[in-house]
Backbone of each chain as ProteinMPNN parsed JSONL, in Angstrom:
{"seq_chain_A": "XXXXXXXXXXXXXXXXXXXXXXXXXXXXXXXXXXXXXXXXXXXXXXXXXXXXXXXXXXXXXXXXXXXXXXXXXXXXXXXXXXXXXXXXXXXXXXXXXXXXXXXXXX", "coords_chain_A": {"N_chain_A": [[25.827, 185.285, 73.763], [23.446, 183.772, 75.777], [20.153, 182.653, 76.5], [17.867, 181.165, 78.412], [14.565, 180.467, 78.967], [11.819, 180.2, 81.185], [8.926, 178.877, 80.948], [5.669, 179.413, 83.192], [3.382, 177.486, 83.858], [0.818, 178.505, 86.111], [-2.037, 177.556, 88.701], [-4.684, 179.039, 89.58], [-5.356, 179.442, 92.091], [-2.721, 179.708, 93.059], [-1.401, 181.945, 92.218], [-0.701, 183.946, 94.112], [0.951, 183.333, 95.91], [2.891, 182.23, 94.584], [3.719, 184.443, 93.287], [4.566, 185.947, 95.46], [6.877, 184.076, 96.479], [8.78, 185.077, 94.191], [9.121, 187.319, 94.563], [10.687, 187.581, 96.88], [12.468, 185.911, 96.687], [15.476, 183.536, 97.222], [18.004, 184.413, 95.826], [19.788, 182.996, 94.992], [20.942, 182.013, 92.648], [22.281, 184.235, 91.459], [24.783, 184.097, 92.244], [26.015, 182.472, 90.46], [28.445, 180.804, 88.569], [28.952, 182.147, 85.361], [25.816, 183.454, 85.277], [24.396, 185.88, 84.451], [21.923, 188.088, 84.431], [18.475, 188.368, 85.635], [15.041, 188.399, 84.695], [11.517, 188.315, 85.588], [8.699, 187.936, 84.704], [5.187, 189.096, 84.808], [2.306, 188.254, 83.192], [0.204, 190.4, 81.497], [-2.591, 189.158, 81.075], [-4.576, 187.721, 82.298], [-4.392, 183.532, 83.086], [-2.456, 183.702, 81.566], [1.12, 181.898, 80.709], [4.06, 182.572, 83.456], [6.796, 184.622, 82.801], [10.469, 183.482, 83.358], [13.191, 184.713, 82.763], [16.255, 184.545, 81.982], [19.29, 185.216, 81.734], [22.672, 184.624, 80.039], [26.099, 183.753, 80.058], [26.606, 181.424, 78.496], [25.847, 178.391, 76.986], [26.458, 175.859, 78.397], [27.137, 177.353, 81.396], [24.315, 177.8, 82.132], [23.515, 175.032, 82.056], [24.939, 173.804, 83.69], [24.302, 175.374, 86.047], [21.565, 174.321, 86.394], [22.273, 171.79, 87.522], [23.198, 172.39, 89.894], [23.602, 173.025, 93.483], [22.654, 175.253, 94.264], [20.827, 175.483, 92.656], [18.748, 174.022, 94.014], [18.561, 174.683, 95.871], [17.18, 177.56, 95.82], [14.861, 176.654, 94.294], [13.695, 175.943, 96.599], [11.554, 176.213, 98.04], [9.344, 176.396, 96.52], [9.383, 174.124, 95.222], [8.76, 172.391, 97.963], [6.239, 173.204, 98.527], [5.298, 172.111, 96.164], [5.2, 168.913, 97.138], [3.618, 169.055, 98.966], [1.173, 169.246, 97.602], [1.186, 166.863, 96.043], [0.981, 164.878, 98.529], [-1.126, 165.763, 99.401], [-3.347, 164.608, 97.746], [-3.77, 166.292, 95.605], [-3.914, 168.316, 92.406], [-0.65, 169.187, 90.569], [0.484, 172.859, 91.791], [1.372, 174.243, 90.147], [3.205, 174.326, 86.572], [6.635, 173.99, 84.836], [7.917, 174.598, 81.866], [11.334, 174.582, 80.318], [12.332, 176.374, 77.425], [15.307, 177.555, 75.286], [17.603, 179.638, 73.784], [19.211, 181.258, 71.517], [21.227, 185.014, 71.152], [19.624, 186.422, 68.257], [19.94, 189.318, 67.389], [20.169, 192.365, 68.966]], "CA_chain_A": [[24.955, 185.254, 74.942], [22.539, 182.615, 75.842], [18.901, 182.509, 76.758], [16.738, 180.291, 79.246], [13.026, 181.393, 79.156], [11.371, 178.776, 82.138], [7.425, 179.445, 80.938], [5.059, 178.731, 83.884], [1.932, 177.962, 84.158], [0.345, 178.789, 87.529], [-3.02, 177.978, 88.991], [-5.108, 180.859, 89.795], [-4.906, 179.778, 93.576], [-1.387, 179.734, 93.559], [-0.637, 183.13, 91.774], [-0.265, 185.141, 94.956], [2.189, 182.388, 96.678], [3.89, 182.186, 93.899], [4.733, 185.923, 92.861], [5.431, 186.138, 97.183], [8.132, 183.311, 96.269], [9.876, 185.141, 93.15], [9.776, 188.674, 95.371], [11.409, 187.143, 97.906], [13.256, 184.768, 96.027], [16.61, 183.595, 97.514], [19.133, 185.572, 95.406], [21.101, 181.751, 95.078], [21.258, 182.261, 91.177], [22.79, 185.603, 91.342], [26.173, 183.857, 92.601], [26.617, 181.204, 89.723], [29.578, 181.032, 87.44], [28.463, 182.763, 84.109], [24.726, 183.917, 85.458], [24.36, 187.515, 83.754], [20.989, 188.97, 84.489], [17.138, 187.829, 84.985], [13.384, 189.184, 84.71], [10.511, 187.6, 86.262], [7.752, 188.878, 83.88], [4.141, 188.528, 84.704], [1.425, 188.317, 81.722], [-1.389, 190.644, 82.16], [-3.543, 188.749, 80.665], [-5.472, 186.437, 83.534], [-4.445, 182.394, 82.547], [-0.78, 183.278, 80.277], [2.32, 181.53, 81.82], [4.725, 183.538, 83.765], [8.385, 183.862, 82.276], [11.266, 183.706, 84.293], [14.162, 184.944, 81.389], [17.2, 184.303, 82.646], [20.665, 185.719, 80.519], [23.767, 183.393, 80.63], [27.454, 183.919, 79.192], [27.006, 180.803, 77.156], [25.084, 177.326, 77.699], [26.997, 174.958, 79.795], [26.719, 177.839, 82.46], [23.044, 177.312, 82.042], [23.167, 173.695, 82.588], [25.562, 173.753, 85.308], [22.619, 175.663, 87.09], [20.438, 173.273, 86.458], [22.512, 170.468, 88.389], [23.604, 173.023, 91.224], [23.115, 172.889, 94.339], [22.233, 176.903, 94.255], [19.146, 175.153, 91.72], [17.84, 173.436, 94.033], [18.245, 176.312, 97.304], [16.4, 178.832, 94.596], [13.463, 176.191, 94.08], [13.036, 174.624, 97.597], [9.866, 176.795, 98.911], [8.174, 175.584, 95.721], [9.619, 172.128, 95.482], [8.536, 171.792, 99.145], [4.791, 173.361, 98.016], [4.853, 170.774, 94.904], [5.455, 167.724, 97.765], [2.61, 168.643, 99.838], [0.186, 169.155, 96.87], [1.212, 165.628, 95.757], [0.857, 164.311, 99.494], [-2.797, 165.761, 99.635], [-3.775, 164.005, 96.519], [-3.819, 167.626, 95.048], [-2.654, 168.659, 90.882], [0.547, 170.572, 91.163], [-0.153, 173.952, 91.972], [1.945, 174.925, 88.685], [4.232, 173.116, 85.81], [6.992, 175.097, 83.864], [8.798, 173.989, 81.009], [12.548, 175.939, 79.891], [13.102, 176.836, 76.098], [16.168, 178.128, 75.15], [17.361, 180.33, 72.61], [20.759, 182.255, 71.313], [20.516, 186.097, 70.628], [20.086, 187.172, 67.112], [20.188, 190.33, 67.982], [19.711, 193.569, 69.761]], "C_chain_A": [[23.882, 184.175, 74.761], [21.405, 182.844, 76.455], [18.299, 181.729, 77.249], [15.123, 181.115, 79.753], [12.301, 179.994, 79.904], [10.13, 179.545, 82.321], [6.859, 178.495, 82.577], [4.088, 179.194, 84.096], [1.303, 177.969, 85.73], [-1.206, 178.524, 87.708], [-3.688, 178.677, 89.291], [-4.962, 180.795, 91.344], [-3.484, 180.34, 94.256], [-0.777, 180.997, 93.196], [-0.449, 183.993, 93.086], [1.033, 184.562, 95.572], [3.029, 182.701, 96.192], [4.72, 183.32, 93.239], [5.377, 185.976, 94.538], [6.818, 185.166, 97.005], [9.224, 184.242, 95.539], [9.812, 186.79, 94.019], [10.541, 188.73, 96.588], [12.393, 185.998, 97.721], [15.589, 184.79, 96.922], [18.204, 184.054, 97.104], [20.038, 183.834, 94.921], [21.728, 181.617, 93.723], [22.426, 182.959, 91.21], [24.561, 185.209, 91.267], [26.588, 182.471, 91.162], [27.196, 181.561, 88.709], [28.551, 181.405, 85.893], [26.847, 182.778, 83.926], [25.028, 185.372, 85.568], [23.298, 188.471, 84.553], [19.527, 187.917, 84.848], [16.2, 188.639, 84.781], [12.404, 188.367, 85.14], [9.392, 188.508, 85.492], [6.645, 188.023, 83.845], [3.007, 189.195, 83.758], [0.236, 189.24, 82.545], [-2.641, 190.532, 81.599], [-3.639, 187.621, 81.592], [-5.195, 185.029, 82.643], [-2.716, 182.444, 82.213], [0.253, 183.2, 81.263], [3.0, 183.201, 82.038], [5.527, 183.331, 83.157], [9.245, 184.38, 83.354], [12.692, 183.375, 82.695], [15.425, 185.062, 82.09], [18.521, 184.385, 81.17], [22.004, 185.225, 81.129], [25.18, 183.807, 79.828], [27.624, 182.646, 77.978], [26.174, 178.721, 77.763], [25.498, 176.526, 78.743], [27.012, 175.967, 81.395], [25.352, 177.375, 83.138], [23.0, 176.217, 83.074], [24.094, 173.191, 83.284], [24.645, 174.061, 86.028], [22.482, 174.705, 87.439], [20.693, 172.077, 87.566], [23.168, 171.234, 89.34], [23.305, 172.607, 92.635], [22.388, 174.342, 94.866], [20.455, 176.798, 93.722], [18.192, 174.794, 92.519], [17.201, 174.278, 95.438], [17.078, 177.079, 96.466], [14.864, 178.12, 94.407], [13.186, 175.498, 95.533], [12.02, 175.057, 98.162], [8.981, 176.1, 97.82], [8.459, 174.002, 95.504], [8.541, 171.477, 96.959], [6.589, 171.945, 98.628], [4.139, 171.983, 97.024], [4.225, 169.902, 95.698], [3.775, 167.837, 98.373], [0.968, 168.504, 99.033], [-0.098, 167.75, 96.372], [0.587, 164.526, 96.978], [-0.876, 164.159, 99.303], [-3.245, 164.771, 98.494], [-4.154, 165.122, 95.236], [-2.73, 167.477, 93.151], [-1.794, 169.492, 91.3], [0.057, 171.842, 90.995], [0.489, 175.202, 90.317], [2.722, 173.712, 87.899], [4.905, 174.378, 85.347], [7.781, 173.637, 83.208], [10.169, 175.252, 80.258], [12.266, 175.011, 78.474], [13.754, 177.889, 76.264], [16.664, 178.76, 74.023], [18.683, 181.026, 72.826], [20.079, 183.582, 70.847], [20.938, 186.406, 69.218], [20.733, 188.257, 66.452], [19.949, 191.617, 68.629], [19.667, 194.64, 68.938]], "O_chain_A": [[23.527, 183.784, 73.649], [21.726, 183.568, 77.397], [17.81, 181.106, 76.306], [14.811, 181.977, 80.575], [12.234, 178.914, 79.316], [9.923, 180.416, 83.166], [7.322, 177.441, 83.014], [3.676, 180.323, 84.365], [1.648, 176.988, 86.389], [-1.885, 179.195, 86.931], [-2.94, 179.653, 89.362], [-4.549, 181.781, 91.955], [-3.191, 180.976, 95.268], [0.297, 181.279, 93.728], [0.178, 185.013, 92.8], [2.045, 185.248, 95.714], [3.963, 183.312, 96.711], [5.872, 183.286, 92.805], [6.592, 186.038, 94.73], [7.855, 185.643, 97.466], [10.363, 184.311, 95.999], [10.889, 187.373, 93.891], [10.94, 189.737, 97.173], [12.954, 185.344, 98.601], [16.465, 185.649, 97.025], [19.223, 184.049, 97.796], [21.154, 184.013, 94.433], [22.872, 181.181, 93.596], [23.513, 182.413, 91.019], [25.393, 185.76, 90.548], [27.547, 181.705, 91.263], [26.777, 182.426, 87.94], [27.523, 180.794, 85.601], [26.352, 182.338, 82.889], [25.676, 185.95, 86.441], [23.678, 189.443, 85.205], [19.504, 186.785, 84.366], [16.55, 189.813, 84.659], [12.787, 187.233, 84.851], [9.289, 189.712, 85.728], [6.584, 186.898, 83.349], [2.852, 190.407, 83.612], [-0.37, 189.039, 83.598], [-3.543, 191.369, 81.559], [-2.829, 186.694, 81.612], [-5.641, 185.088, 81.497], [-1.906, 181.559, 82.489], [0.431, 183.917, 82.248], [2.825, 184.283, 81.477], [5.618, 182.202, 82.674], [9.002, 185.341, 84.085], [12.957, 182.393, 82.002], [15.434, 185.95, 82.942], [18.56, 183.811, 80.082], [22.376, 185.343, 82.297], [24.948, 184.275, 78.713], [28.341, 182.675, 76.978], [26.185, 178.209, 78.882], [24.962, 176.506, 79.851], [26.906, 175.353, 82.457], [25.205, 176.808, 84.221], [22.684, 176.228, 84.264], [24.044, 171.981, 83.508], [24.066, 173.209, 86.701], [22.948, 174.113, 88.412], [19.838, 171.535, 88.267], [24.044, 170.51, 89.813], [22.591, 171.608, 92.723], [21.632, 174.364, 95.837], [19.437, 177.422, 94.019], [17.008, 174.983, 92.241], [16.063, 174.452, 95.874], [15.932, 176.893, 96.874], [13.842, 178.806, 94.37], [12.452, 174.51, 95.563], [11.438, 174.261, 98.9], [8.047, 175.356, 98.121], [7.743, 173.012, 95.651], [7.831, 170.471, 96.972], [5.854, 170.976, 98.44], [3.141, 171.264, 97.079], [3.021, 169.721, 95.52], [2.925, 166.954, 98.263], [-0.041, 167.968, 99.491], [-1.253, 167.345, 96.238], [-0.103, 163.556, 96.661], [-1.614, 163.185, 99.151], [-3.603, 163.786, 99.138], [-4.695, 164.82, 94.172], [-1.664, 166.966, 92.81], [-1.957, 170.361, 92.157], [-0.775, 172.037, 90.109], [0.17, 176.276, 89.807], [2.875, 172.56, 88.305], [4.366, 175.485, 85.322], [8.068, 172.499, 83.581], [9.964, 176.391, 79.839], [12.085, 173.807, 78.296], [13.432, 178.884, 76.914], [16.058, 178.389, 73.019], [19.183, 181.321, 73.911], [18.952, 183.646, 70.356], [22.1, 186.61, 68.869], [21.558, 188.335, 65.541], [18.723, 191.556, 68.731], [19.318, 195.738, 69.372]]}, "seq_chain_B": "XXXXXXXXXXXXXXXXXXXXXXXXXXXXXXXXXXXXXXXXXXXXXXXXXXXXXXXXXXXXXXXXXXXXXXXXXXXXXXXXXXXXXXXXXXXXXXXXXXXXXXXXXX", "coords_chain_B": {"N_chain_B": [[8.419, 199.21, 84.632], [7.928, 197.995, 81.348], [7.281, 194.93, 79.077], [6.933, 193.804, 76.086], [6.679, 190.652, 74.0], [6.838, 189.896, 70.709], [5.906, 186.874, 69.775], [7.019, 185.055, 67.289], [5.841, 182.7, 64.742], [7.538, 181.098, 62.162], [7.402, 179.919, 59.526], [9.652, 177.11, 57.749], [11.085, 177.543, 54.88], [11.095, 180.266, 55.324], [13.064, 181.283, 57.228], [15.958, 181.8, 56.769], [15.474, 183.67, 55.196], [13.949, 185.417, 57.616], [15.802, 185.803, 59.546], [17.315, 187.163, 58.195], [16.587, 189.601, 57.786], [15.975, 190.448, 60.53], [18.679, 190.818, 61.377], [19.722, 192.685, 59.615], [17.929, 195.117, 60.331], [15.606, 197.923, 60.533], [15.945, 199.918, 62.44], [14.225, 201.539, 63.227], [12.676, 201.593, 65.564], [14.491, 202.733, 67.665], [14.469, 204.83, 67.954], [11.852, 205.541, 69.046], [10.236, 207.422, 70.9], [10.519, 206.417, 74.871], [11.325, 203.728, 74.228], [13.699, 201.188, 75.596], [14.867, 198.864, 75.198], [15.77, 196.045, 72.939], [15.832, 192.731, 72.342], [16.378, 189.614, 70.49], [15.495, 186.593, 69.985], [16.567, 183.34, 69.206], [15.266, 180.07, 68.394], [16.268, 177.577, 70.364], [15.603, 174.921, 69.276], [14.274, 173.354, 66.084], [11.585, 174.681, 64.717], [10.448, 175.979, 67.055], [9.04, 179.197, 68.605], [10.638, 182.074, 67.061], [11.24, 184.718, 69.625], [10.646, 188.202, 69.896], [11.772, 190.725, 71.942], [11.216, 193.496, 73.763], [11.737, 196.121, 75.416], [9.854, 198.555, 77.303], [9.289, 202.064, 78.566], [6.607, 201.99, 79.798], [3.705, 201.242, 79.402], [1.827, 202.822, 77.425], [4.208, 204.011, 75.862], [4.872, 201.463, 74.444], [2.018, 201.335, 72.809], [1.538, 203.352, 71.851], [3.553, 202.991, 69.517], [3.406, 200.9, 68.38], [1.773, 202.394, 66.388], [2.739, 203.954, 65.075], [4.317, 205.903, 62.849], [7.311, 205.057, 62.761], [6.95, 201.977, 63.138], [5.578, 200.929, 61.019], [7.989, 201.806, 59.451], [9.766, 200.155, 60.632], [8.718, 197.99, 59.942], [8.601, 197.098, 56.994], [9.552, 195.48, 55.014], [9.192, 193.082, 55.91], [6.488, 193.14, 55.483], [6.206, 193.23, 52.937], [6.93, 191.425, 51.941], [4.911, 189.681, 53.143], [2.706, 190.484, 51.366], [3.472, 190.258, 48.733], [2.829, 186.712, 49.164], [0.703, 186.927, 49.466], [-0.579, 187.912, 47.347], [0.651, 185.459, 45.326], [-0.987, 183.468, 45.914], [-0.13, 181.884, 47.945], [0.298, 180.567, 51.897], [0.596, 182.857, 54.675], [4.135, 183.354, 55.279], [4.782, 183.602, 57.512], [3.797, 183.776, 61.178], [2.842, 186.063, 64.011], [2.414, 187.194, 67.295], [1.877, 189.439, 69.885], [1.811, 189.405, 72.993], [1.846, 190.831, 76.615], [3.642, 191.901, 79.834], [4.063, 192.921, 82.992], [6.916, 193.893, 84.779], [8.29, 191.242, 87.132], [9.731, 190.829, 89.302], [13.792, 191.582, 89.386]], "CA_chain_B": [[8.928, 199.128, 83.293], [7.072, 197.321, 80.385], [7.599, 194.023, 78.506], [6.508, 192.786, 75.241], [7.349, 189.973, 73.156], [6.718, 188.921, 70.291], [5.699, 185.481, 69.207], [6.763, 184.774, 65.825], [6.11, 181.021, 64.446], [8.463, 180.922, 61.098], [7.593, 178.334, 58.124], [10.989, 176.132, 57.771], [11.454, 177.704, 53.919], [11.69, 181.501, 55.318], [13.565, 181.079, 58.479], [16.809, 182.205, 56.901], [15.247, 185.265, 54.992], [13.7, 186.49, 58.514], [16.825, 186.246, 60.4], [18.478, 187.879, 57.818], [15.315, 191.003, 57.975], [16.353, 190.939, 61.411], [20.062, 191.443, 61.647], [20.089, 194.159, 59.306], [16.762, 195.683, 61.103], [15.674, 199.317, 59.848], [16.4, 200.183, 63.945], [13.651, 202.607, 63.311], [12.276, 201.772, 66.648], [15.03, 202.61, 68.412], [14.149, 206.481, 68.256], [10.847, 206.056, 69.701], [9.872, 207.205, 73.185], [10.172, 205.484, 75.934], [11.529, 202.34, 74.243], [14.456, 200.87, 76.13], [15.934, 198.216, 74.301], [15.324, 194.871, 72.703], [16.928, 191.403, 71.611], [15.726, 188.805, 69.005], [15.462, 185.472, 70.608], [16.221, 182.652, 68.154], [14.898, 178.916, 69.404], [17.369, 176.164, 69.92], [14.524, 173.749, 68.754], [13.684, 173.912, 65.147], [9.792, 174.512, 64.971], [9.489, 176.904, 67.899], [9.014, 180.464, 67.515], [11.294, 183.287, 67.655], [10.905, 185.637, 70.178], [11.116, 189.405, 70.158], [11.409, 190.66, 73.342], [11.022, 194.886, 74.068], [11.529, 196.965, 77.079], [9.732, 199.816, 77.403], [9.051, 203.147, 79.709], [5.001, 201.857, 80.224], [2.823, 200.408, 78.665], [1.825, 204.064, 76.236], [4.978, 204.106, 74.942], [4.552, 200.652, 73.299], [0.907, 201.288, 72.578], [2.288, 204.566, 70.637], [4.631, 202.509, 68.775], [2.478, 200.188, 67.054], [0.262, 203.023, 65.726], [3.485, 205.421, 64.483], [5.108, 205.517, 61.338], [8.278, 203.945, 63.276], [6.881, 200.613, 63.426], [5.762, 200.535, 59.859], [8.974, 201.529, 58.909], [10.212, 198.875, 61.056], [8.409, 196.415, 58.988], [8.342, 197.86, 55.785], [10.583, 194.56, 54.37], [8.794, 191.986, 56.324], [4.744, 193.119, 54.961], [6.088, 193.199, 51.706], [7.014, 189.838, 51.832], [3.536, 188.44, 53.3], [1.869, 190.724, 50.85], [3.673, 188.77, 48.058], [3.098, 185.336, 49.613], [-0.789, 186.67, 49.093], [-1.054, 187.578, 45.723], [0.254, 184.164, 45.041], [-2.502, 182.411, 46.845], [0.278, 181.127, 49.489], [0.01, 180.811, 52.977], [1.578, 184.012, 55.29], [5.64, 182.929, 55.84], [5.448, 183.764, 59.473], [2.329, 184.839, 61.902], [3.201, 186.579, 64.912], [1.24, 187.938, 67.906], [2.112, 189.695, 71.077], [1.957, 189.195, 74.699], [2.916, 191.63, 77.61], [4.579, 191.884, 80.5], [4.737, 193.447, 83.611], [8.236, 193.165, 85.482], [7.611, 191.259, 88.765], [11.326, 191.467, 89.674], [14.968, 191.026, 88.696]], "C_chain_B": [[7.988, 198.081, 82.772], [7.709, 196.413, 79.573], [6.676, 193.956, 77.201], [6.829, 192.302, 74.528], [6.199, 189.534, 72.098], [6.771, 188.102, 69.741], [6.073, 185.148, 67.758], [6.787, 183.203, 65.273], [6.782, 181.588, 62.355], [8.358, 179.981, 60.287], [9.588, 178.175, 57.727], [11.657, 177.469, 55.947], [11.985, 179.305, 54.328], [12.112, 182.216, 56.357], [14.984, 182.055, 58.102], [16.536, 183.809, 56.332], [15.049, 186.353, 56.217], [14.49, 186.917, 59.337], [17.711, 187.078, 59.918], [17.492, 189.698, 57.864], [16.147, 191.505, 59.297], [17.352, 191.616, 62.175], [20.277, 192.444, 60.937], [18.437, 195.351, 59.198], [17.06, 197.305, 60.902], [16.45, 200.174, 61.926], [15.652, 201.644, 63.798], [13.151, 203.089, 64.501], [13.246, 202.167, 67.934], [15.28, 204.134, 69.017], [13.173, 206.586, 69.085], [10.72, 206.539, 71.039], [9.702, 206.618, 73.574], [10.7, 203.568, 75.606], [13.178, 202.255, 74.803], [15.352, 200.108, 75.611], [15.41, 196.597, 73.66], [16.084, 193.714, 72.529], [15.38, 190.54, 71.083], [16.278, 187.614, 69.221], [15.588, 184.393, 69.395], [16.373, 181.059, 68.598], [16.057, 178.088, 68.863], [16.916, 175.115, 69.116], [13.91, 174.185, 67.404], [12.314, 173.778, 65.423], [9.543, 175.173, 65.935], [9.676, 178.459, 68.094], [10.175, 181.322, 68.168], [10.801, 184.229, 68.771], [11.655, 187.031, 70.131], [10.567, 190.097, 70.947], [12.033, 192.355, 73.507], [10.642, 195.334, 75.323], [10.939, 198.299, 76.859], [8.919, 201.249, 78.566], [7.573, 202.454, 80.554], [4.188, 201.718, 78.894], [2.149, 201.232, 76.761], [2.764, 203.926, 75.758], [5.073, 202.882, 73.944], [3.192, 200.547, 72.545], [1.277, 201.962, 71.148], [2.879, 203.894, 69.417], [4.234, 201.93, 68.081], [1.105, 200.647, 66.5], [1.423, 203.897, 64.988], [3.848, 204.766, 63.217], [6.479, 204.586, 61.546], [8.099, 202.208, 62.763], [6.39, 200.151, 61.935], [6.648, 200.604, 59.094], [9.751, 200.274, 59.241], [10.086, 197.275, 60.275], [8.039, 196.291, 57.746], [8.693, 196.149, 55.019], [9.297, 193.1, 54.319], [7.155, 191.878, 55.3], [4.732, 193.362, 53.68], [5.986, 191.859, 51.301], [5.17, 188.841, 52.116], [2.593, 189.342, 52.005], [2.02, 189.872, 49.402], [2.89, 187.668, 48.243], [1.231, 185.557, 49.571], [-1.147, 186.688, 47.705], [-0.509, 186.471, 45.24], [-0.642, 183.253, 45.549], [-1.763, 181.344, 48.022], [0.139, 181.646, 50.799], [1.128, 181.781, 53.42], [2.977, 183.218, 55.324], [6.02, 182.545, 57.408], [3.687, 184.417, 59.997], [2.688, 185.069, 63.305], [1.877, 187.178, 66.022], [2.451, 188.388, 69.37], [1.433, 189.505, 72.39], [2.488, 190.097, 74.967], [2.626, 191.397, 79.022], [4.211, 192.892, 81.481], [6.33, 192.482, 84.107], [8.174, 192.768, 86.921], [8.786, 191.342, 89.695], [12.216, 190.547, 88.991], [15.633, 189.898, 89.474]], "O_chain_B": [[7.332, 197.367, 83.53], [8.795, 196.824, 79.163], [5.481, 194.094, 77.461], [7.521, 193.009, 73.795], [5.1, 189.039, 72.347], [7.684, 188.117, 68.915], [5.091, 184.96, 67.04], [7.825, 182.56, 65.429], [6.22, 182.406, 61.626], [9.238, 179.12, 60.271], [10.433, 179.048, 57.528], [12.675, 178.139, 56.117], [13.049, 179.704, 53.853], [11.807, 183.387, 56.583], [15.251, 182.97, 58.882], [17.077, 184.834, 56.749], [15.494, 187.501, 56.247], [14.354, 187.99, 59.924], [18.603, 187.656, 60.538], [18.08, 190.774, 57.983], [16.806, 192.545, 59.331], [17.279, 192.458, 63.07], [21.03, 193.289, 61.42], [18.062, 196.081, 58.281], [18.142, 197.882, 61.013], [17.446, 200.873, 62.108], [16.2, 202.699, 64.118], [13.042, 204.279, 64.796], [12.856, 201.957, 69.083], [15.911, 204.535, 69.994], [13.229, 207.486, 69.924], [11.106, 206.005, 72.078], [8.818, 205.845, 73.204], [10.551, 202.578, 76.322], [13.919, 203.184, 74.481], [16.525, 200.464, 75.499], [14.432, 196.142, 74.254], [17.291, 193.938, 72.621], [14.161, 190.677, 71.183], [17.408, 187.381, 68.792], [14.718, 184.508, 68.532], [17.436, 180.706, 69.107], [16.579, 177.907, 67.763], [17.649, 174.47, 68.366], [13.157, 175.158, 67.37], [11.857, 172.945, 66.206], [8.327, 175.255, 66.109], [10.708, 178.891, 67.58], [10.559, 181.319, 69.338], [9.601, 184.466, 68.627], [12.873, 187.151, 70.264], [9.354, 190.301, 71.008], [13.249, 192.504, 73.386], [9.678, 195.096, 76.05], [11.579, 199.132, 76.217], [7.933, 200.982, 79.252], [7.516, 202.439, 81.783], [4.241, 202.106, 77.727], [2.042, 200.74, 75.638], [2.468, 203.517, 74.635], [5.312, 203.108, 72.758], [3.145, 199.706, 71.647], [1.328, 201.541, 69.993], [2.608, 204.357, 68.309], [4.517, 202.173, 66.908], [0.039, 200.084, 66.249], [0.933, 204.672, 64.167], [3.741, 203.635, 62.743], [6.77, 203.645, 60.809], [8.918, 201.483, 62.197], [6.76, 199.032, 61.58], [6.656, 199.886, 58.094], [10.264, 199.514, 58.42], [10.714, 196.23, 60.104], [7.215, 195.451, 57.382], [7.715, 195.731, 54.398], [8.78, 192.457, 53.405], [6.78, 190.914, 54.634], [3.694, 193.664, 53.092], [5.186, 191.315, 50.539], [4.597, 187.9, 51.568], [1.608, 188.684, 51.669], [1.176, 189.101, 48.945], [2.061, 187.559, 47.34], [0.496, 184.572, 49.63], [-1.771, 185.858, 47.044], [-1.277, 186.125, 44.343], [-0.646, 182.073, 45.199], [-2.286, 180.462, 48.703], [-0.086, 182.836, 51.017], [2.255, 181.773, 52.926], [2.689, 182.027, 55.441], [6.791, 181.86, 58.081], [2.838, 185.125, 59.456], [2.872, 184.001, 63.889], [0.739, 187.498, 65.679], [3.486, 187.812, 69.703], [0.202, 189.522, 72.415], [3.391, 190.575, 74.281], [1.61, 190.827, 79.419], [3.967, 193.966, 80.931], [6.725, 191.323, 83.975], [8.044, 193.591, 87.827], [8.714, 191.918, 90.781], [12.016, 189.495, 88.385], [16.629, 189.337, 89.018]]}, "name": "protein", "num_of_chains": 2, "seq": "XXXXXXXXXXXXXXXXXXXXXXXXXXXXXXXXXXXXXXXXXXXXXXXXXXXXXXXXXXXXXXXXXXXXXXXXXXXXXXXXXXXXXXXXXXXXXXXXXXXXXXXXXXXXXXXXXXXXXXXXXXXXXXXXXXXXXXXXXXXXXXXXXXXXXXXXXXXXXXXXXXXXXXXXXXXXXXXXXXXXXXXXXXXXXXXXXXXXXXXXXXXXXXXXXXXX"}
């Protein structure tokens, strides 16, 4: 089994948007060849990224995602958010970065 | 439901001892109340930390857990090892901390 943990950090304006995004999130994952499971897990400590843990049958599933067209349905409310923060002359309203990881074990 | 992981950063020399702690893990915690289940995240990238990542009933039942005898049995192996690594006047092997979790959805 394979592991994608996509930390993100969120501004404090943006934390309500952005949990309204992942509770309403378009399901477009759900359908991709060897996508298992996720969690959307928020820190309750005020500031610590969110994780979005995502469980895969094996990497190249993964990074099929990544170049989907399902990837880019799943991010286009915040993609589109990013654009207009950039337009205004605004910092992005978040950044994430994925680390990945195999399971040792359970 | 309840999340917490954690963080472990791993010095390069006792990387293979802790994975090997881990796969044959006392699985003391696996009696406790309310805990659900876990996995043992191990980074694709040398240099970044393991994660161990625990589900459990609410937030008490992991509170509980790192006050019972469970969890020192759990790590009976590991705090022998850093207690070693003190009476020689070396630095800990590994330093760990936790983070938690709510679940904001699947």
């Amino acid at each position: 089994m394979f592991v994608a943990i996509n930390y993100i950090t969120c501004k404090e304006h943006y934390r309500e948007r952005f949990e309204y995004l992942f509770s309403t999130r378009a399901k477009a994952i759900d359908t991709v060849p060897g996508f298992q499971s996720m969690n959307v897990l928020k820190p309750q400590k005020d500031g610590e990224d969110y994780l979005v843990v995502s469980y895969w049958e094996n990497e190249d599933a993964f990074k099929n995602w990544t170049r989907s067209a399902e990837f880019l349905e799943g991010h286009k409310r915040a993609f589109a958010d990013m654009a207009v923060a950039k337009e205004k002359g605004e910092e992005p309203p978040m950044h994430s970065s994925f680390k990945v990881y195999s399971v040792l074990t359970n």
